[in-house]
C-alpha positions in Angstrom: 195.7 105.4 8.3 195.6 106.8 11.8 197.8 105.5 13.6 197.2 106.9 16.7 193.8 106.3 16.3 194.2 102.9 15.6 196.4 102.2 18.6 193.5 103.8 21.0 190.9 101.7 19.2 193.5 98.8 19.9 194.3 99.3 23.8 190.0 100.1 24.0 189.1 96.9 22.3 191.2 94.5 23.4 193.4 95.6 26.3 191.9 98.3 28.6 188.6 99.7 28.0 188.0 102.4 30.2 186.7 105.7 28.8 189.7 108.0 30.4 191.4 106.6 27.7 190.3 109.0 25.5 192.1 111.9 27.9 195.3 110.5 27.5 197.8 112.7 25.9 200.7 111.1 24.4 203.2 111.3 26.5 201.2 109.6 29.4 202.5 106.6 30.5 201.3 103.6 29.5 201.4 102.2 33.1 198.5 104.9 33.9 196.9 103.1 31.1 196.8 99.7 33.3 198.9 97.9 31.0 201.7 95.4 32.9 204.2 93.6 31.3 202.2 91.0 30.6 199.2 93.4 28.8 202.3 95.0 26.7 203.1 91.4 24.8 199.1 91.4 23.8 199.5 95.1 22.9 202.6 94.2 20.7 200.9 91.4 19.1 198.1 93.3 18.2 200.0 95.9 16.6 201.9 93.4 14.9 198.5 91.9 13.8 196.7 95.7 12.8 199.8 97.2 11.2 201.2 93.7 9.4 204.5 93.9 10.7 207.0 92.1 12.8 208.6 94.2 15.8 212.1 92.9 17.1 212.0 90.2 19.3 214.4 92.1 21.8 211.7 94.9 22.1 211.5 95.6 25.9 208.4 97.3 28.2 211.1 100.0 28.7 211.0 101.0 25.1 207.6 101.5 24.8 206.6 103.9 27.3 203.9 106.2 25.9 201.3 106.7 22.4 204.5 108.8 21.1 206.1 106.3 21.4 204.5 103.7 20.1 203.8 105.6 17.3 207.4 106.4 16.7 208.5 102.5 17.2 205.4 101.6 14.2 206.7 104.3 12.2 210.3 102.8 12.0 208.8 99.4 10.2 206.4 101.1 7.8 207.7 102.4 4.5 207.3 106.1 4.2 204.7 106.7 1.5 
């Protein structure tokens, strides 16, 4: 699985679909990507949802800050293969 594929298709489908999305590198911000605090929880939940796993409960905005990051936080809950 892709996962940085997946999150795009994610954030496209379900949180912000505008096609400059696809520029993104990732270490843009995902502020630039329009996503608030409020847009983050739905982001989380989908993840949660997509990758079946259950993030912390004391994850913050501040920890997710970028697609590298995102990806790095999913990688710490799924088994290596």
């Amino acid at each position: 699985m892709n996962i940085e594929k997946t999150i795009r298709k994610i954030i496209k489908e379900n949180i912000n679909n505008d096609p400059k999305l696809d520029t993104l590198t990732l270490d843009d911000k995902i502020a630039e990507w329009g996503i608030n605090s409020f847009l983050y929880i739905k982001l989380i939940v989908y993840i949660e949802q997509e990758f079946d796993i259950d993030m912390n409960d004391d994850l913050s905005f501040a920890d997710i800050v970028s697609l590298r990051s995102i990806i790095n936080k999913i990688n710490e809950y799924i088994p290596a293969e």
